[in-house]
C-alpha positions as CSV (number, residue, x, y, z in Angstrom):
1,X,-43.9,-43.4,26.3
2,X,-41.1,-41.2,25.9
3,X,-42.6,-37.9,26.1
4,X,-43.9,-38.3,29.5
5,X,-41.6,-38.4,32.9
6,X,-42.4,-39.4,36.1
7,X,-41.4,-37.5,39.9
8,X,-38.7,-38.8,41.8
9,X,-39.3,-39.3,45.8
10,X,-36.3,-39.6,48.3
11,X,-36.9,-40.7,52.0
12,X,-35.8,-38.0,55.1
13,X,-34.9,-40.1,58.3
14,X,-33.4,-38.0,61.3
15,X,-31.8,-35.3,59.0
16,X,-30.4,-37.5,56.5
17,X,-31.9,-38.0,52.9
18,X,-31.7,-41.4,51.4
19,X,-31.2,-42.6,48.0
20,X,-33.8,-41.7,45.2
21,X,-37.1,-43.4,45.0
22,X,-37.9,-43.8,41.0
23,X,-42.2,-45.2,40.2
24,X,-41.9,-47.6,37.2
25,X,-45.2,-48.2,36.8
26,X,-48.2,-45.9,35.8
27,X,-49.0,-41.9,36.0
28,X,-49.5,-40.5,39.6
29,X,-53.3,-39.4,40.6
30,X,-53.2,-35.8,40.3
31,X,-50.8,-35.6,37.2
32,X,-51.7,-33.2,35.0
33,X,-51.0,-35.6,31.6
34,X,-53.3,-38.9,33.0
35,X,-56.5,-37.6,31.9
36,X,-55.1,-36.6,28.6
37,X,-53.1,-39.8,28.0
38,X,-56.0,-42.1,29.4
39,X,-58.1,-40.7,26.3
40,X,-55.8,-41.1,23.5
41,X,-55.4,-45.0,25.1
42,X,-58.8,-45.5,25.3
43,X,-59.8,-43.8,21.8
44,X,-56.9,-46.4,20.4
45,X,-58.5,-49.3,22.6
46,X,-62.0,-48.4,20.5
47,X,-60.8,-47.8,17.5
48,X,-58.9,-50.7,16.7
49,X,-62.1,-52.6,18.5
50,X,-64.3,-51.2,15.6
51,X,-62.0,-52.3,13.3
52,X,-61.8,-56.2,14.8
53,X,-66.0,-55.5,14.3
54,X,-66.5,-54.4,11.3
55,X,-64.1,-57.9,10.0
56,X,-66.1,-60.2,12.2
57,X,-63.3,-61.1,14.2
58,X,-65.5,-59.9,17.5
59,X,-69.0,-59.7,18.6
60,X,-71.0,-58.0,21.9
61,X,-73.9,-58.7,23.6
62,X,-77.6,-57.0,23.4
63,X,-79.2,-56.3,26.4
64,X,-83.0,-56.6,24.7
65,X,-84.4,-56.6,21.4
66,X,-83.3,-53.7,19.3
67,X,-80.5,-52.4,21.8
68,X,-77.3,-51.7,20.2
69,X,-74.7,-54.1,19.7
70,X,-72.2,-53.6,23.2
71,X,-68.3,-55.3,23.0
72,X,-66.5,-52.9,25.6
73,X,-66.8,-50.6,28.1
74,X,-64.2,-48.2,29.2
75,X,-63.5,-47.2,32.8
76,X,-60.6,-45.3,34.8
77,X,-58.8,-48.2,36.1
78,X,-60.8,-51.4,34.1
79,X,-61.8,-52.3,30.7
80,X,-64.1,-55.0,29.2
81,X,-64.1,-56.8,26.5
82,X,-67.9,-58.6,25.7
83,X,-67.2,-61.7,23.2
84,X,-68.5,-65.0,22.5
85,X,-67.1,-67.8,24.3
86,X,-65.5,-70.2,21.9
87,X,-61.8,-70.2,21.2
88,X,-61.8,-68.0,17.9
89,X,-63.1,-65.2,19.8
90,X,-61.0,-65.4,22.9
91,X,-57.7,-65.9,20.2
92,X,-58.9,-62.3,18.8
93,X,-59.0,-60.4,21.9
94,X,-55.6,-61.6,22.8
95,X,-54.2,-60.2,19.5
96,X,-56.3,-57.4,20.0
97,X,-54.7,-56.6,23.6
98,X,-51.5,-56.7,22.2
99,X,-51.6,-54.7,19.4
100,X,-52.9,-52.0,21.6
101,X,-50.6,-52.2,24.4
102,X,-47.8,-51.7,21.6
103,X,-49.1,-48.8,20.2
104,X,-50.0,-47.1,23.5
105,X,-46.2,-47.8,24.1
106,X,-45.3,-45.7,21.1
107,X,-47.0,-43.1,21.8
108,X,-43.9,-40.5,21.8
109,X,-43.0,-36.9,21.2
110,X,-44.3,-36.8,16.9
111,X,-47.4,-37.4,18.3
112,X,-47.9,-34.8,21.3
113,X,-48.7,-32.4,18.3
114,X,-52.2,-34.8,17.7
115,X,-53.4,-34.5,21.2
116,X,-55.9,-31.6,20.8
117,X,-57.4,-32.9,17.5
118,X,-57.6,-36.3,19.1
119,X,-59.3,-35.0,22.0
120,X,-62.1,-33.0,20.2
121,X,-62.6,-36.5,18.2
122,X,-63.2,-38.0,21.5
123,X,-65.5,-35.4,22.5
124,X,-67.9,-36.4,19.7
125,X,-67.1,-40.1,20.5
126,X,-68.3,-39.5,24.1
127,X,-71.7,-38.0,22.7
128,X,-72.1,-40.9,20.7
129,X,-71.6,-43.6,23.3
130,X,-74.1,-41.5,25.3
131,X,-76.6,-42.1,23.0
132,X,-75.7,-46.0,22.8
133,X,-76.3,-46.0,26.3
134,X,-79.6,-44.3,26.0
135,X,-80.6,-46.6,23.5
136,X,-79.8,-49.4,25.6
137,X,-81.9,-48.3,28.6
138,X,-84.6,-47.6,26.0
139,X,-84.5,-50.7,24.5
140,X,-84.6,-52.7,28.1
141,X,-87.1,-50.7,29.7
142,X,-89.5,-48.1,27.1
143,X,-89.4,-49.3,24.2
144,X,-92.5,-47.6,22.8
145,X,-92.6,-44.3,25.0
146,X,-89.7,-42.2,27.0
147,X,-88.4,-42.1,30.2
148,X,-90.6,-39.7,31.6
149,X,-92.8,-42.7,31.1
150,X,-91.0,-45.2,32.0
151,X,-91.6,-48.0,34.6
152,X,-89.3,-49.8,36.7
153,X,-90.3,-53.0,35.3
154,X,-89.0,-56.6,36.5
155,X,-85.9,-56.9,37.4
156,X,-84.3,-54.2,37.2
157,X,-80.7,-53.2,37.3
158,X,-79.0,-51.0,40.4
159,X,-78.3,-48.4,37.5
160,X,-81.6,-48.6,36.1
161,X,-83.1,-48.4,39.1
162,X,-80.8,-45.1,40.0
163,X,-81.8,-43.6,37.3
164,X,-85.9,-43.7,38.0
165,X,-85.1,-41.9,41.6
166,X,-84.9,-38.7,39.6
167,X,-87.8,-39.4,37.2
168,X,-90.2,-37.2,39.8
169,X,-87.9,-35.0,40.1
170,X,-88.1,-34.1,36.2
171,X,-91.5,-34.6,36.1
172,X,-92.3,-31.8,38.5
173,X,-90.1,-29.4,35.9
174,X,-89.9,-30.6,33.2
175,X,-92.1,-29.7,29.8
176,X,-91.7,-31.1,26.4
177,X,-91.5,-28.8,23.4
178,X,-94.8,-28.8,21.0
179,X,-93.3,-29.1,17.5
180,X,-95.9,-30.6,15.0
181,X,-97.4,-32.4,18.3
182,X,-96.8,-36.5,16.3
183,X,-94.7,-37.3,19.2
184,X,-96.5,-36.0,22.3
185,X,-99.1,-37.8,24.3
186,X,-102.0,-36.0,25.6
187,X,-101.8,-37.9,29.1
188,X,-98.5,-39.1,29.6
189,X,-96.1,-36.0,28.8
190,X,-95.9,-32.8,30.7
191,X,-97.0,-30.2,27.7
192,X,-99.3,-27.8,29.5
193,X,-98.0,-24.1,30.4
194,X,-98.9,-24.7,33.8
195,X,-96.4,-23.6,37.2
196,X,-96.8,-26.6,38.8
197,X,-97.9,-29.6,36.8
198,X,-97.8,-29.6,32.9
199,X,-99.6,-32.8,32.7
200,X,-103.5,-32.9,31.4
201,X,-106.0,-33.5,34.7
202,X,-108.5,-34.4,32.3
203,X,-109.6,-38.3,32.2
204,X,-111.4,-39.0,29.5
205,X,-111.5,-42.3,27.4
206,X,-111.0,-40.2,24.2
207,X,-107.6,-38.7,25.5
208,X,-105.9,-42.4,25.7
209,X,-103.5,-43.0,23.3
210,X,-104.3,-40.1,21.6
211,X,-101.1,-37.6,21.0
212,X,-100.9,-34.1,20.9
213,X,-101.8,-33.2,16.6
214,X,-105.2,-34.9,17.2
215,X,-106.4,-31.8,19.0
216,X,-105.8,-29.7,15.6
217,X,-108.6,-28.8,13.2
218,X,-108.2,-31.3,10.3
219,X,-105.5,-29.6,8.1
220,X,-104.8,-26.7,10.5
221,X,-102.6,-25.9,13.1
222,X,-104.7,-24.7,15.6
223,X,-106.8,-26.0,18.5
224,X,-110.1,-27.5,17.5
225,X,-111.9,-25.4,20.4
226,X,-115.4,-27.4,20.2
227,X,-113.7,-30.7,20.9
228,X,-111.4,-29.1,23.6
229,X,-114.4,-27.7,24.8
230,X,-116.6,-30.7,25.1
231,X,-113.7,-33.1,26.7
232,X,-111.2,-31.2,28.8
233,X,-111.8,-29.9,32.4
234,X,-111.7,-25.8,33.0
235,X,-108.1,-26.1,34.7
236,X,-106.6,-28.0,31.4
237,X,-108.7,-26.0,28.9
238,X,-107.6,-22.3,30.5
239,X,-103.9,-23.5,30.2
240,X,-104.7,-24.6,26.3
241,X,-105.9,-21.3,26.1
């Protein structure tokens, strides 16, 4: 990469300065250009894997039914590449490799003028892959509801299991936003206006499975006051209030 240039170290021993010490190999931690240049690489490493997709030379793996389709994951000093295991597969990551290795070598002075359009692409491309990752957890582990709602389940990962340590701590503050109510369970989602817990007290068998637009006069959007009356407890109904 001929726009970047590396330090040059040179050893002191009783007074005397030796010879120059030249790295050949890699960016230094602390170097200003590594973040920038590991996110051109790595948006290069994706794109050309979308391309290899989209012709059918490569595949991923699903982690549960109707998870999105995962063939790589990016890290600081490791990538992966998720592909079936027969020889036509393995023969296209190869070429893969090696076209991106030779374009990350020619990345060169024309092309420091793309960096800050490349890195607000990659912005956008890190929200996406958050979402694929969201979907994957959702897929695996609530499909039907959300994570406030979520159980461990069996056999859950280190990550997954990481995550539901902080699902208290969200419950206690968190509080979903109304909008037309389709979404919202009665029981299982923290709604209520309440300081310390925004989930209903009320146990009734009417209030299972029932979401938040049922408590709406027919056609209306406003409580139906008799049959909040008639079900909810004094705490739940003074909040609705």
């Amino acid at each position: 990469m001929t726009c970047v240039t590396s330090v040059k170290y040179k050893i002191c021993n009783s007074g005397k300065e030796f010879s120059d010490i030249v790295p050949s190999r890699g960016l230094h931690q602390g170097d200003p250009l590594s973040s920038y240049l590991f996110l051109i690489c790595t948006e290069g490493f994706s794109t050309i894997m979308r391309r290899y997709e989209a012709c059918g030379l490569l595949g991923g793996i699903k982690v549960a039914r109707g998870a999105p389709t995962i063939s790589h994951m990016l890290f600081a000093d490791n990538s992966y590449i998720l592909c079936k295991a027969n020889l036509g597969a393995t023969s296209s990551v190869w070429t893969y490799v090696g076209i991106w290795k030779e374009s990350c070598a020619n990345i060169g002075g024309d092309q420091r003028k793309r960096i800050k359009t490349s890195i607000g692409c990659l912005g956008r491309e890190c929200a996406n892959q958050k979402q694929q990752v969201e979907w994957v957890f959702k897929a695996r582990y609530y499909p039907t509801g959300n994570y406030l709602g979520a159980k461990l389940g069996e056999s859950p990962s280190f990550v997954w299991r990481s995550i539901m340590e902080a699902q208290n701590v969200l419950k206690a503050d968190a509080v979903r936003l109304v909008g037309d109510g389709t979404t919202i369970s009665v029981l299982k989602d923290p709604w209520l206006p309440h300081p310390t817990n925004a989930f209903v007290t009320t146990n009734s068998e009417a209030l299972h499975g029932a979401t938040f637009n049922s408590l709406f006069e027919i056609g209306e959007h406003k409580w139906d006051e008799e049959l909040i009356s008639d079900i909810f407890e004094d705490r739940d109904e003074r909040d609705m209030s």
